[in-house]
N, C-alpha and C positions, 0 to 999 in steps of 0.2 A: 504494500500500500504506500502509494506517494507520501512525503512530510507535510502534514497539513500545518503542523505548526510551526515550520521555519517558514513557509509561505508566508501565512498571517505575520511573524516576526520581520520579513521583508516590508513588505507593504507599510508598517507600523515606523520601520526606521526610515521607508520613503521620504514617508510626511511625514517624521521629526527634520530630516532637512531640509524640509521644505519652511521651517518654522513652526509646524504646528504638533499640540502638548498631545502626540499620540499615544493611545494603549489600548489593551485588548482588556484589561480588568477595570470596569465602569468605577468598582470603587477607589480607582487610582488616579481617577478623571479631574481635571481643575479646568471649568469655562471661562474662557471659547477653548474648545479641544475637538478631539474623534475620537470616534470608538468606534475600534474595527471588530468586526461579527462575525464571522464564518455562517453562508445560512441554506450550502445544500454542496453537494458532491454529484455530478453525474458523470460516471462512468462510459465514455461513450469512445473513449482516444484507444488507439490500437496498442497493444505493448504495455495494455495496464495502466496508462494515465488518466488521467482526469480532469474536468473541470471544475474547478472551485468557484462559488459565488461566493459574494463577500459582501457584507453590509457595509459601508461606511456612514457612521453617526456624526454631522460636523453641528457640535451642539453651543449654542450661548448662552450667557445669563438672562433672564427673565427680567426682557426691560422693554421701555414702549415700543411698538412695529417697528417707526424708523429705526430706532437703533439697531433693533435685532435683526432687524435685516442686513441693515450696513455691517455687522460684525460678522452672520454665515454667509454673507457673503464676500466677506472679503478671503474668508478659510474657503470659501466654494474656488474662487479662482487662482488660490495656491494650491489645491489641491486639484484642478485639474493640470497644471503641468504635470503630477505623476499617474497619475489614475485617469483610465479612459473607461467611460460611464457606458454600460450594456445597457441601459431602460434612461427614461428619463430619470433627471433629479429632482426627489420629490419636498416639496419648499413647506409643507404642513404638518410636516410631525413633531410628537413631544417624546423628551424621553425624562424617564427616571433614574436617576443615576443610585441613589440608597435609599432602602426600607421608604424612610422618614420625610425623605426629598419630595421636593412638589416637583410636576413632569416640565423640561424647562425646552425652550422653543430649539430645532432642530431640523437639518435638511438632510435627506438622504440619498447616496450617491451609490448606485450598483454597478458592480464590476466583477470580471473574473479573470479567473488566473489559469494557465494549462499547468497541470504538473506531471513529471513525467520519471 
């Protein structure tokens, strides 16, 4: 079976050079950041590889529209220099990052990976 997790580990150190506060453990997250997801495997590459989908969460603090816009988007167009988006980016979701946390404004960006 291909390295699922050094894949995710790639992608993660992408976008920390990109600037932005990457990680794969939501409760290690400081906004604006991403949180990268792993969110299906399919099997379809000859020789046992795979396709990996990958959530990417580029999330902000909960603050009025404009701002939170101007701020996922600013991570939205640093992170497309490394990541190229298989679906649209979707500009409406929330996430929660702990138990306790209120869900905070968030776009999401899908991508895959071959691994082989």
């Amino acid at each position: 079976m291909p390295d699922v997790s050094e894949t995710m580990t790639e992608i993660v150190d992408t976008l920390r050079a990109q600037g932005i506060r990457a990680n794969l453990d939501p409760a290690k997250l400081n906004p604006p950041c991403a949180w990268v997801q792993p969110t299906q495997i399919e099997h379809t590459l000859l020789g046992g590889g795979v396709v990996l989908t990958v959530a990417v969460w580029l999330i902000a603090t909960d603050r009025p529209p404009d701002i939170t816009h101007a701020a996922l988007s600013a991570l939205l167009s640093r992170a497309l220099v490394v990541l190229e988006p298989t679906e649209p980016t979707v500009i409406n979701e929330a996430i929660t990052l702990t138990q306790s946390g209120q869900p905070l404004p968030a776009y999401r960006i899908t991508t895959t990976r071959e691994i082989c």
